[in-house]
OpenMM code with the backbone's topology and positions (N, CA, C; nanometers):
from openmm import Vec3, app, unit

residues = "UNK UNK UNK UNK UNK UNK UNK UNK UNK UNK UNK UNK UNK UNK UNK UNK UNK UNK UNK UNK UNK UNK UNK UNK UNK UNK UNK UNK UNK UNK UNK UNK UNK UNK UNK UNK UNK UNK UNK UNK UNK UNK UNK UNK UNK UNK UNK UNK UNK UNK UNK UNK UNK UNK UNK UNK UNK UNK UNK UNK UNK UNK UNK UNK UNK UNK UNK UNK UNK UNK UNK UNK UNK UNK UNK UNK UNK UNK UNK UNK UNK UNK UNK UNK UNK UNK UNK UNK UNK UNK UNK UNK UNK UNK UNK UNK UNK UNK UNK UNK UNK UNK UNK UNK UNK UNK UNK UNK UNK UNK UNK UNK UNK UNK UNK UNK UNK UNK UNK UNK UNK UNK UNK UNK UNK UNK UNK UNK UNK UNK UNK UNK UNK UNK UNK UNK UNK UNK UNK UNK UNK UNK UNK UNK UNK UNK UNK UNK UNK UNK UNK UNK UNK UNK UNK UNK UNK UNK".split()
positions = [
    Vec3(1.1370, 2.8704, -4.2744),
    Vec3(1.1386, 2.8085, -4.1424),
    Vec3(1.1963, 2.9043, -4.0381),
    Vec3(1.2763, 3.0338, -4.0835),
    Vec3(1.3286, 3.0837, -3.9732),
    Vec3(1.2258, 3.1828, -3.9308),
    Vec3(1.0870, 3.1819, -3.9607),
    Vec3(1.0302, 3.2954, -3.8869),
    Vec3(0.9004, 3.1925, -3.7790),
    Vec3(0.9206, 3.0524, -3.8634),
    Vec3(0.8983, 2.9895, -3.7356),
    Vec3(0.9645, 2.9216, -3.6229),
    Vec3(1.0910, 2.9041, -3.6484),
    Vec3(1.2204, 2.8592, -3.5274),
    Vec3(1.1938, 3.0033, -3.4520),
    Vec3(1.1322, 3.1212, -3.4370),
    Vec3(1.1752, 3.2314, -3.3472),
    Vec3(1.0528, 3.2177, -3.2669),
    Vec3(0.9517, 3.1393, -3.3116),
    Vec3(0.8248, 3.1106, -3.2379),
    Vec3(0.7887, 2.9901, -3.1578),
    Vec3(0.9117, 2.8995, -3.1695),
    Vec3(0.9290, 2.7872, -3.1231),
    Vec3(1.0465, 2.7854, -2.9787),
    Vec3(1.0281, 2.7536, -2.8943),
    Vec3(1.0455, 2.7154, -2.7589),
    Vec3(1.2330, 2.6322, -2.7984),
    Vec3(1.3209, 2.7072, -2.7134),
    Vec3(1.4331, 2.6427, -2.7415),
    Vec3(1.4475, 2.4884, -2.7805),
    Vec3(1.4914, 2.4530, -2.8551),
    Vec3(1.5065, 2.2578, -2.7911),
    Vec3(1.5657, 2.2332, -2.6510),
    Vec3(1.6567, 2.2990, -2.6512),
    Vec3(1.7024, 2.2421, -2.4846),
    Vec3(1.6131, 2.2696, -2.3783),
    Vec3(1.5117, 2.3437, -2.3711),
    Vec3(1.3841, 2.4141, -2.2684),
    Vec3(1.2788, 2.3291, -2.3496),
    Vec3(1.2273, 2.2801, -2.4120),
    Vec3(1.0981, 2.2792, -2.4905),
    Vec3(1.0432, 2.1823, -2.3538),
    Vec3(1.0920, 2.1017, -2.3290),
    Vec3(1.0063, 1.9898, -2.2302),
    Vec3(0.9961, 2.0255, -2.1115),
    Vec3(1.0854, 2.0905, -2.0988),
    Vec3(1.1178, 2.2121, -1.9164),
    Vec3(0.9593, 2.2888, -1.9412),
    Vec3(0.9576, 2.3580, -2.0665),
    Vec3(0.8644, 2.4728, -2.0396),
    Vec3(0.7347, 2.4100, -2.0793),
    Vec3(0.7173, 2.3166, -2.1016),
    Vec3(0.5789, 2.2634, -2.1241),
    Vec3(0.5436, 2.1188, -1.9975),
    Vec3(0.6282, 2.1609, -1.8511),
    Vec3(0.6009, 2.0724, -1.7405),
    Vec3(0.5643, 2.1868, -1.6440),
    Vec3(0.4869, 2.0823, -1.5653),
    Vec3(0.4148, 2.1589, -1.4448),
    Vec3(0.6374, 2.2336, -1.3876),
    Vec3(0.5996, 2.3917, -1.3202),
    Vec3(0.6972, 2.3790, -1.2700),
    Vec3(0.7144, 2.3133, -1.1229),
    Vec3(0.6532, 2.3041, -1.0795),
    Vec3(0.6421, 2.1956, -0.9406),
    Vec3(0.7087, 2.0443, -0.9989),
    Vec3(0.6766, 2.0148, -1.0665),
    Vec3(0.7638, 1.8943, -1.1689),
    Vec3(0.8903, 1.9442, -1.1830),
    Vec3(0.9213, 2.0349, -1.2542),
    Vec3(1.0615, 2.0566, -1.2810),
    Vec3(1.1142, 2.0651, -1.1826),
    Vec3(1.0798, 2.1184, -1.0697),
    Vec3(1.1210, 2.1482, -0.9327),
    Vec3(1.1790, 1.9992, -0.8695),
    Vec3(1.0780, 1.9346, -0.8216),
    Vec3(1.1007, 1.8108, -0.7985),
    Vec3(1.1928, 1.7383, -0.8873),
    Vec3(1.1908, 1.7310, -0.9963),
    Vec3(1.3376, 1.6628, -1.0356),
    Vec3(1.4470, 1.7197, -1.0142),
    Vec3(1.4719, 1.8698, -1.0080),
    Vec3(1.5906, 1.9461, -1.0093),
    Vec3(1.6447, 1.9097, -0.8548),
    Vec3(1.5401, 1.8920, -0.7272),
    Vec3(1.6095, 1.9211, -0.6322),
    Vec3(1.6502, 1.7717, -0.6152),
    Vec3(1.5902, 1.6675, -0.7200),
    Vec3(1.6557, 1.5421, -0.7004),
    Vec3(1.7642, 1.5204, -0.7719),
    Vec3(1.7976, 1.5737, -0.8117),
    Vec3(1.9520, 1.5709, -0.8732),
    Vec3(2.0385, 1.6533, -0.7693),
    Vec3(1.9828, 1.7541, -0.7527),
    Vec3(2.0735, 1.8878, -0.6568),
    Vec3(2.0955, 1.7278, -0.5022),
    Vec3(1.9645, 1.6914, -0.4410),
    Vec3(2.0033, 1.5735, -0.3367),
    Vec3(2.1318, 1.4940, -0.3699),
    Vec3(2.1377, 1.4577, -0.5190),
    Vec3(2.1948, 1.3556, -0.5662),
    Vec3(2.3505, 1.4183, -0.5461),
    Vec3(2.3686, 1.5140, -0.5574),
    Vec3(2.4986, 1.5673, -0.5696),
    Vec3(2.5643, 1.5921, -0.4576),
    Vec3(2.4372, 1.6705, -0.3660),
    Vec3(2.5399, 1.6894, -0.2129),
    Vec3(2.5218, 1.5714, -0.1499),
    Vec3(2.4902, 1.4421, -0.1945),
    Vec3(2.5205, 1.3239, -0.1290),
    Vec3(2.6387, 1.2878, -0.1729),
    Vec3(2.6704, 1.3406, -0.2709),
    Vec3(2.8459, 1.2690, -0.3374),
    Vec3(2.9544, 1.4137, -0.2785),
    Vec3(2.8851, 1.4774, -0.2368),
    Vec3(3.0232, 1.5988, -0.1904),
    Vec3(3.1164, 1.5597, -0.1661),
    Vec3(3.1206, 1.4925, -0.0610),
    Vec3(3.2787, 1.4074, 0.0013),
    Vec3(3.2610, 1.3039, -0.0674),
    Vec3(3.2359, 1.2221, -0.1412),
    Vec3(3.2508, 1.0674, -0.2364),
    Vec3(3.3883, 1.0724, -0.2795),
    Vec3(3.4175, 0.9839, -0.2545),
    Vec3(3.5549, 0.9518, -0.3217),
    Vec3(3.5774, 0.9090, -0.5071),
    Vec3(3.6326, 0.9265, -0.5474),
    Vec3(3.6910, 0.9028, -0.6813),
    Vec3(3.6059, 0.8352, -0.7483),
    Vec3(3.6097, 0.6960, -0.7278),
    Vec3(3.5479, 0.6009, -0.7937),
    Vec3(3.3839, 0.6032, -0.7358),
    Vec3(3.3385, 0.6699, -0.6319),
    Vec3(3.1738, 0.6728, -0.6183),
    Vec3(3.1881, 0.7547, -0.7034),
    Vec3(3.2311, 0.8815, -0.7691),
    Vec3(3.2010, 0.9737, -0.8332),
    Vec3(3.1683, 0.9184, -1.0227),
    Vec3(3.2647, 0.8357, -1.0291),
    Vec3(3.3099, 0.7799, -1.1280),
    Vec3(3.2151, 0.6986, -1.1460),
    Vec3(3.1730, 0.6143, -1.0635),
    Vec3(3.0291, 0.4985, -1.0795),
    Vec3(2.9005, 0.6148, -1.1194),
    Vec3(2.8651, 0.7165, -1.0402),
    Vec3(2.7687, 0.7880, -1.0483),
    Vec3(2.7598, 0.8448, -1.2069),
    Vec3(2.8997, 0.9013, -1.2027),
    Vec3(2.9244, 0.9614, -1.3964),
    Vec3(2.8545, 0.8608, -1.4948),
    Vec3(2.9055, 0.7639, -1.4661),
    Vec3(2.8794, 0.6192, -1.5748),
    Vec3(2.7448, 0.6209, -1.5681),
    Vec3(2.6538, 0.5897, -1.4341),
    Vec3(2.5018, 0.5527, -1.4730),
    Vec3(2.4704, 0.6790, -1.5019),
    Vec3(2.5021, 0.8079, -1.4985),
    Vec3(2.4028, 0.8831, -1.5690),
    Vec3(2.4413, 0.9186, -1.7123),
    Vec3(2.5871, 0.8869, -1.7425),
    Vec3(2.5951, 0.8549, -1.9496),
    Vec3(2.5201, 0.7401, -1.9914),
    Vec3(2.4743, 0.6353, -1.8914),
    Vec3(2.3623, 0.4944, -1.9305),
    Vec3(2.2207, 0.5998, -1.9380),
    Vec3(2.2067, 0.7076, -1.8670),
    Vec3(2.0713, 0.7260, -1.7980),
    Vec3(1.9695, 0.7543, -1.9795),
    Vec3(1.8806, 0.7211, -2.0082),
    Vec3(1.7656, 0.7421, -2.1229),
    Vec3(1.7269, 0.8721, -2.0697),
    Vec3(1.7356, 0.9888, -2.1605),
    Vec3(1.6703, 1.1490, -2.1333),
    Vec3(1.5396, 1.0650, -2.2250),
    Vec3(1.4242, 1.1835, -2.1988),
    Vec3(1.2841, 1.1680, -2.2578),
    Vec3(1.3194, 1.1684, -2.4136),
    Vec3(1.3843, 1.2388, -2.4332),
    Vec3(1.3747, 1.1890, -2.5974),
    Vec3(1.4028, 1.0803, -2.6528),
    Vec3(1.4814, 0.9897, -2.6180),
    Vec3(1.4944, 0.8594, -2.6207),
    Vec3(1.4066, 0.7479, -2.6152),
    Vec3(1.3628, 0.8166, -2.4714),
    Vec3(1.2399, 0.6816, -2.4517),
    Vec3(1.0843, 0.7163, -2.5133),
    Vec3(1.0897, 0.8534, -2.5865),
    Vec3(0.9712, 0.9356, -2.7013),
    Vec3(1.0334, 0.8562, -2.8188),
    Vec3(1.1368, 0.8336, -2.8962),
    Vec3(1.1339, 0.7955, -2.9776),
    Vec3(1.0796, 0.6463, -2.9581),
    Vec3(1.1544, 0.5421, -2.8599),
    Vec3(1.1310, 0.4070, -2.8536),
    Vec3(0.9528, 0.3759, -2.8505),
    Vec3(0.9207, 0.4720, -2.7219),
    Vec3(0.7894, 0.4587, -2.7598),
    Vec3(0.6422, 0.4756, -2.9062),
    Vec3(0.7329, 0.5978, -2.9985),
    Vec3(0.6550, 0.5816, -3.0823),
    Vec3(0.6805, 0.4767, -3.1678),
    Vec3(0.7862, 0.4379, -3.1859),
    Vec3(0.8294, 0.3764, -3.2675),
    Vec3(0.7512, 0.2676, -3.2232),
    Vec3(0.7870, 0.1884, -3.1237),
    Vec3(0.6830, 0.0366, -3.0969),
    Vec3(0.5708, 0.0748, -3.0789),
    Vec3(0.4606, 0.1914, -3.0330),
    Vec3(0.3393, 0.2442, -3.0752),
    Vec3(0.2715, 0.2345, -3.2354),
    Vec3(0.3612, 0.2737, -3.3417),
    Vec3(0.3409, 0.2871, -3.4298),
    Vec3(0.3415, 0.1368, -3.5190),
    Vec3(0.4473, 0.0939, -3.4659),
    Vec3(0.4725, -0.0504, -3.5193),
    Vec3(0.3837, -0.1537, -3.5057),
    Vec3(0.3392, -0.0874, -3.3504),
    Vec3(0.1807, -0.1870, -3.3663),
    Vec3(0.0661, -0.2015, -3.3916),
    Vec3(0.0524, -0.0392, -3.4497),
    Vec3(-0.0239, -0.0392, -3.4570),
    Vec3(-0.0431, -0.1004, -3.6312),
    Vec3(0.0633, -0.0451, -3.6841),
    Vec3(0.0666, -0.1272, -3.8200),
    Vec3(0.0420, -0.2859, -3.8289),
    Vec3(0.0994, -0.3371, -3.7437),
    Vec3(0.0915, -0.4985, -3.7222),
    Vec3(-0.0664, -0.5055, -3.7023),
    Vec3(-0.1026, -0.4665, -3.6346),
    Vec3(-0.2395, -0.4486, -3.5651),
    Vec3(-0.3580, -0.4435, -3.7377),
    Vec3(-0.3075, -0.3354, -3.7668),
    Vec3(-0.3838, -0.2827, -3.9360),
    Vec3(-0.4103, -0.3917, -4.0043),
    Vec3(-0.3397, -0.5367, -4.0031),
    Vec3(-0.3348, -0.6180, -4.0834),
    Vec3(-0.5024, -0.7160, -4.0447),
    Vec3(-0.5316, -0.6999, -3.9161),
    Vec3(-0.6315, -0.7388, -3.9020),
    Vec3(-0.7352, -0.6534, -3.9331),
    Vec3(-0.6812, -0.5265, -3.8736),
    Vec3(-0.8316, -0.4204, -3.8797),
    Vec3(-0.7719, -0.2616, -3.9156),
    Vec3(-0.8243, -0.2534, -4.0194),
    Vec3(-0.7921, -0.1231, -4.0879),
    Vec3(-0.7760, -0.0164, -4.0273),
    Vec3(-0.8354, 0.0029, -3.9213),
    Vec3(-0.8662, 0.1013, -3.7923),
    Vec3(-0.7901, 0.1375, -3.7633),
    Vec3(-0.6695, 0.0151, -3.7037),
    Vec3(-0.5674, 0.0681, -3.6401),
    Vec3(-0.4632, 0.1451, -3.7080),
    Vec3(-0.4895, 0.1576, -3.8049),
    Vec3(-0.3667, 0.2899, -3.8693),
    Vec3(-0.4284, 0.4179, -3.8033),
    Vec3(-0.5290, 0.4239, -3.7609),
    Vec3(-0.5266, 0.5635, -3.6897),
    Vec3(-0.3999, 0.5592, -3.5494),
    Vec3(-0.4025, 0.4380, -3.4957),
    Vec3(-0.2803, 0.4579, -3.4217),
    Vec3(-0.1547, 0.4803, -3.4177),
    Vec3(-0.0949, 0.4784, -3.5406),
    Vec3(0.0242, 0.5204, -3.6258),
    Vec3(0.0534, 0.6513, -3.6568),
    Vec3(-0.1145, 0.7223, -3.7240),
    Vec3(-0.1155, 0.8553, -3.7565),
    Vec3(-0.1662, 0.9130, -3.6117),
    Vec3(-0.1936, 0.8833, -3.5349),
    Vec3(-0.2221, 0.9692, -3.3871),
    Vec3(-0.0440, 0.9876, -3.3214),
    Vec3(0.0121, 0.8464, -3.3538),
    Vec3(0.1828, 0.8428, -3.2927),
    Vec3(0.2608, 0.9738, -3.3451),
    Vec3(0.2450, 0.9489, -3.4723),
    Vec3(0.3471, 1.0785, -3.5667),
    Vec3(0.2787, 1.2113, -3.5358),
    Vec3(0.1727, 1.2015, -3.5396),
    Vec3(0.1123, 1.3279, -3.5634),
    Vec3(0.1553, 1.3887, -3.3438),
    Vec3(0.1354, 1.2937, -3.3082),
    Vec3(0.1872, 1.3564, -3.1597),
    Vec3(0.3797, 1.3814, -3.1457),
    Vec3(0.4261, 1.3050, -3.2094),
    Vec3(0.5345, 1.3254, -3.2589),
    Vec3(0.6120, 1.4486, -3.2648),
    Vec3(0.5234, 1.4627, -3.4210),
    Vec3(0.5659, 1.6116, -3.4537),
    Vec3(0.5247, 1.6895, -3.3704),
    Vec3(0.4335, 1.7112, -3.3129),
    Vec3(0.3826, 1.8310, -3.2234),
    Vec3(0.5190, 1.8024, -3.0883),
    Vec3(0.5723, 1.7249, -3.0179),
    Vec3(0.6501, 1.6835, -2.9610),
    Vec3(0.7882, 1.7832, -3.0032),
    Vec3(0.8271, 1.7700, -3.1640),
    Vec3(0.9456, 1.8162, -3.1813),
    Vec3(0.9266, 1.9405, -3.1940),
    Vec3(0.7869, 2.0034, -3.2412),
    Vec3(0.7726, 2.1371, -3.2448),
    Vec3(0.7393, 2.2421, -3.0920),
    Vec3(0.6881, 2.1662, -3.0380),
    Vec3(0.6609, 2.2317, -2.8774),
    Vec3(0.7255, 2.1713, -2.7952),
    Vec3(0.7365, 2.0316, -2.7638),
    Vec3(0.8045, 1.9587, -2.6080),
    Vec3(0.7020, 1.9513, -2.5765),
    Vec3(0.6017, 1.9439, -2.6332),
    Vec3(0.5047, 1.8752, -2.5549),
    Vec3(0.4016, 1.7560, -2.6250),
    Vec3(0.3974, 1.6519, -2.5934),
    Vec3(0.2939, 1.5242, -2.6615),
    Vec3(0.2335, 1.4641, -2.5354),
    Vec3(0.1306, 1.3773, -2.5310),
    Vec3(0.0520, 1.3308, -2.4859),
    Vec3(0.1293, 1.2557, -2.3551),
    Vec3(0.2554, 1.1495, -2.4023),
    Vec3(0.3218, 1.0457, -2.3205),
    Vec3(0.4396, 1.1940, -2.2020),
    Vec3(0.4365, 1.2800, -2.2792),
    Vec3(0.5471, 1.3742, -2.1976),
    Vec3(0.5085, 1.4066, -2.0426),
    Vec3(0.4038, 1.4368, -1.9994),
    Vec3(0.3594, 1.4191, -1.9028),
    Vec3(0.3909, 1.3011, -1.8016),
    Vec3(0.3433, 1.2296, -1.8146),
    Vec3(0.3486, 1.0671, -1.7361),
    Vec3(0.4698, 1.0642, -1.7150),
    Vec3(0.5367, 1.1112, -1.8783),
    Vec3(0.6645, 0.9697, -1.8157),
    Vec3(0.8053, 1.1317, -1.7451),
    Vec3(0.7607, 1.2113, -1.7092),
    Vec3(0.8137, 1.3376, -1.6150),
    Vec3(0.7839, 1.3396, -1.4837),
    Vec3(0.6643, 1.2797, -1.4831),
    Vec3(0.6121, 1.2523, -1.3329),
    Vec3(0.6986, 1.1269, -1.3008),
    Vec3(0.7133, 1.0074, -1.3992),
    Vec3(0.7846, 0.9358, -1.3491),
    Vec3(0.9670, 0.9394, -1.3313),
    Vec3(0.9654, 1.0810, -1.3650),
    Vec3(1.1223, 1.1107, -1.3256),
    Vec3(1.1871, 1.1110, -1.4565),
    Vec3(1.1766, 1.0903, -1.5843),
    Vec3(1.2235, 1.1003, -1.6809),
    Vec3(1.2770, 1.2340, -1.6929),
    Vec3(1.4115, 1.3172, -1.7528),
    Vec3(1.4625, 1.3500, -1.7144),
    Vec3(1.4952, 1.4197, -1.9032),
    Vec3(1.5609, 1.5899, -1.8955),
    Vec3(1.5590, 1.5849, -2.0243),
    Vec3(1.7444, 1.6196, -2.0176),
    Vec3(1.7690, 1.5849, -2.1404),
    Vec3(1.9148, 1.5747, -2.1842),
    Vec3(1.9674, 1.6939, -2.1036),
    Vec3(1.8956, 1.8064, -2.1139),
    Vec3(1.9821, 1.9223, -2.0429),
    Vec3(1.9767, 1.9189, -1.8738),
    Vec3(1.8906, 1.8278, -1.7990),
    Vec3(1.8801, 1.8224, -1.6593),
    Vec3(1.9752, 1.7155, -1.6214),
    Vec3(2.0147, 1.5963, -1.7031),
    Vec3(2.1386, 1.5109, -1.6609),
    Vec3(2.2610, 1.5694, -1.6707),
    Vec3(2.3124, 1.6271, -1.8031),
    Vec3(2.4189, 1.6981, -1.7648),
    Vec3(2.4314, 1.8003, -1.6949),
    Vec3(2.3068, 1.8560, -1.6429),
    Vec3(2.3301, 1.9645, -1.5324),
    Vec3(2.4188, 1.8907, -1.4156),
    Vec3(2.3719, 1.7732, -1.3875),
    Vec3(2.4142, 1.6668, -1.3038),
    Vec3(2.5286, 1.6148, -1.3017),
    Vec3(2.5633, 1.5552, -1.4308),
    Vec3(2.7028, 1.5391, -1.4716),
    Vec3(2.7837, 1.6210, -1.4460),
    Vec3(2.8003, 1.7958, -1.4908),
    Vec3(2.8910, 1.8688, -1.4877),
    Vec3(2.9155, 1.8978, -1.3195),
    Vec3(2.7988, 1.8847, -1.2437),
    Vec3(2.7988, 1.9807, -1.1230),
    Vec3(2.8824, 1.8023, -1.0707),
    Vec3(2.8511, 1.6834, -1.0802),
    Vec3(3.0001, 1.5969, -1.0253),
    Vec3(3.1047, 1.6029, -1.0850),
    Vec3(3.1124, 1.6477, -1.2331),
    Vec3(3.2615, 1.6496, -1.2860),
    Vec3(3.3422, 1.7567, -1.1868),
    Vec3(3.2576, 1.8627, -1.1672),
    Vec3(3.3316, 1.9742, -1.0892),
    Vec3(3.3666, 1.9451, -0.9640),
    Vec3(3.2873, 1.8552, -0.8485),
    Vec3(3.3100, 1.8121, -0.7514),
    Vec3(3.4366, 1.7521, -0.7831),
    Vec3(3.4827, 1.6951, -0.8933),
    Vec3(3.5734, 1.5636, -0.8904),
    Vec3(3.7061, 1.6504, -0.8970),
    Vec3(3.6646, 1.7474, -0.9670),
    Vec3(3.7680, 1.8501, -0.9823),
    Vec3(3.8220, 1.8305, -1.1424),
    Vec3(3.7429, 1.8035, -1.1969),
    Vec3(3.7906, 1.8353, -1.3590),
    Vec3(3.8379, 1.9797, -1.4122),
    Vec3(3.7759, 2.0412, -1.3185),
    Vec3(3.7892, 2.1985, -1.3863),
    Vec3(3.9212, 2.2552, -1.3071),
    Vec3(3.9554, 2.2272, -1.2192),
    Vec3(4.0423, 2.2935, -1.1495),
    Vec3(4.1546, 2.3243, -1.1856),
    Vec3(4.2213, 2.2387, -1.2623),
    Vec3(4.3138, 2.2569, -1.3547),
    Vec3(4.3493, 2.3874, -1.4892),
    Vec3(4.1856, 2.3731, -1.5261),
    Vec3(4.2296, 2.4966, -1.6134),
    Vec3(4.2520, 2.5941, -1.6406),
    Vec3(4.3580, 2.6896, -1.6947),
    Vec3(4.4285, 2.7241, -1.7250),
    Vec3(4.4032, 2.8600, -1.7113),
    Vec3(4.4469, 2.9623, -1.6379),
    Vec3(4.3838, 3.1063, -1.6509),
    Vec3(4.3817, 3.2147, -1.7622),
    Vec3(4.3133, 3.3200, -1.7629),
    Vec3(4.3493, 3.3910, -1.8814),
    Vec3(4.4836, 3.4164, -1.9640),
    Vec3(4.5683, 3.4109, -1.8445),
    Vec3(4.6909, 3.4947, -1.9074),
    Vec3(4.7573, 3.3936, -2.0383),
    Vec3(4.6764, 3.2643, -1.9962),
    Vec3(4.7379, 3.1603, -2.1141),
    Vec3(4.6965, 3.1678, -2.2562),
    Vec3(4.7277, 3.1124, -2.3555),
    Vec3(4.6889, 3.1631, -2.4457),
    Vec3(4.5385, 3.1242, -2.5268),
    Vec3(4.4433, 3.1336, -2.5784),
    Vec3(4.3333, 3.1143, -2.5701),
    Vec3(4.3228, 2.9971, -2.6738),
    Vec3(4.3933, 2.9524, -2.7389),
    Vec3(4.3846, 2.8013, -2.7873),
    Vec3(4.4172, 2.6891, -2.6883),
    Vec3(4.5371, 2.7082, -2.5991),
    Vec3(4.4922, 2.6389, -2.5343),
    Vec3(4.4133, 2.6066, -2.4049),
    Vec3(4.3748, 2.7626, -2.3545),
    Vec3(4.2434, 2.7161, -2.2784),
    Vec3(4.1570, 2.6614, -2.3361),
    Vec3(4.0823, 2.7293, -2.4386),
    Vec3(3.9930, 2.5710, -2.5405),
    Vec3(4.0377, 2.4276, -2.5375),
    Vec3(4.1578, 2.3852, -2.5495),
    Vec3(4.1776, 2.2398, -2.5506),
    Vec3(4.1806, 2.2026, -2.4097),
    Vec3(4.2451, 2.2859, -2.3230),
    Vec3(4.2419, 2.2507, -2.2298),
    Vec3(4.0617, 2.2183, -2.1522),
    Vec3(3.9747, 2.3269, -2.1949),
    Vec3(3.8448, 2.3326, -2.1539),
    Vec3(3.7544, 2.2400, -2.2595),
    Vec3(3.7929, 2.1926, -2.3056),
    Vec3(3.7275, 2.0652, -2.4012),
    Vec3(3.7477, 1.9480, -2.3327),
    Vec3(3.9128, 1.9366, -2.3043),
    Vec3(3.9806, 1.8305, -2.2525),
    Vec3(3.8679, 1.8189, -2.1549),
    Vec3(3.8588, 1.9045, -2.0541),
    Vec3(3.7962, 1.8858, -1.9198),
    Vec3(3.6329, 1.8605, -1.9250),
    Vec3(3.5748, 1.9111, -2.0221),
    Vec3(3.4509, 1.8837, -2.0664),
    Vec3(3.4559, 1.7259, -2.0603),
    Vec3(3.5285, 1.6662, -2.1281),
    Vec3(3.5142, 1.5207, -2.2218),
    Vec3(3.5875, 1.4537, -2.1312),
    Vec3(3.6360, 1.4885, -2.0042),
    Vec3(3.6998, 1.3627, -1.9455),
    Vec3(3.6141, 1.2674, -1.8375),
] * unit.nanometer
topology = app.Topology()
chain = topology.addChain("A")
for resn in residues:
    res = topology.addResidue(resn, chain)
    for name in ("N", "CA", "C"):
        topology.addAtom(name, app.Element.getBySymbol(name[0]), res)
């Protein structure tokens, strides 16, 4: 497998690099909007904003939910008409191509509709944690480098 992981598209990029970039664009500068609208926000707008985007569903989430009830029905479906197991094996089989490229059939649509991938929300997240001033605190070189790690974890996770 490792001489095909070097031919395969990062996971954190795979859905970035298989979208129109005019798409990626458009979501990025809607997050970038999203942020210099909270510049001056006070504490708790910042804090409300943090929360709905740890609620927010990245595309892989709503790729799994969808195959999963895709597939499920199509099985339910099979019980009448044999046929529909091709809709099960069309689900997985787009699936896998999904985990191997970032790219399946539903990836499209649901990007246009703003769906969003794990690495473009926390772009979001971190750039308000920093507004909020999580980072400001930590600790400069001269300290000792265990606890800048805890300290830079701390600030990650708060």
């Amino acid at each position: 497998m490792t001489g095909l992981a070097h031919r395969l598209p990062a996971t954190s990029r795979r859905v970035e690099l298989h979208t129109a970039p005019r798409l990626n664009q458009a979501i990025r500068d809607r997050a970038d909007a999203e942020v210099l609208r909270l510049e001056s926000a006070d504490a708790a707008t910042l804090a409300s904003r943090g929360r709905a985007l740890r609620q927010e569903w990245d595309i892989e989430r709503a790729l799994q939910l969808n195959a999963s009830v895709a597939a499920t029905l199509g099985l339910l479906l099979a019980s009448r008409d044999r046929r529909f197991l091709l809709l099960p094996l069309a689900v997985f089989s787009f699936f896998a191509q999904h985990a191997l490229q970032g790219w399946c059939p539903p990836v499209p649509v649901m990007r246009r509709l703003g769906m969003r991938t794990v690495r473009e929300i926390e772009r979001e997240r971190y750039a308000l944690k920093a507004l909020h001033g999580d980072f400001d605190a930590l600790p400069g070189p001269d300290t000792p480098v265990s606890e800048r790690v805890r300290a830079a974890l701390a600030a990650v996770d708060a």
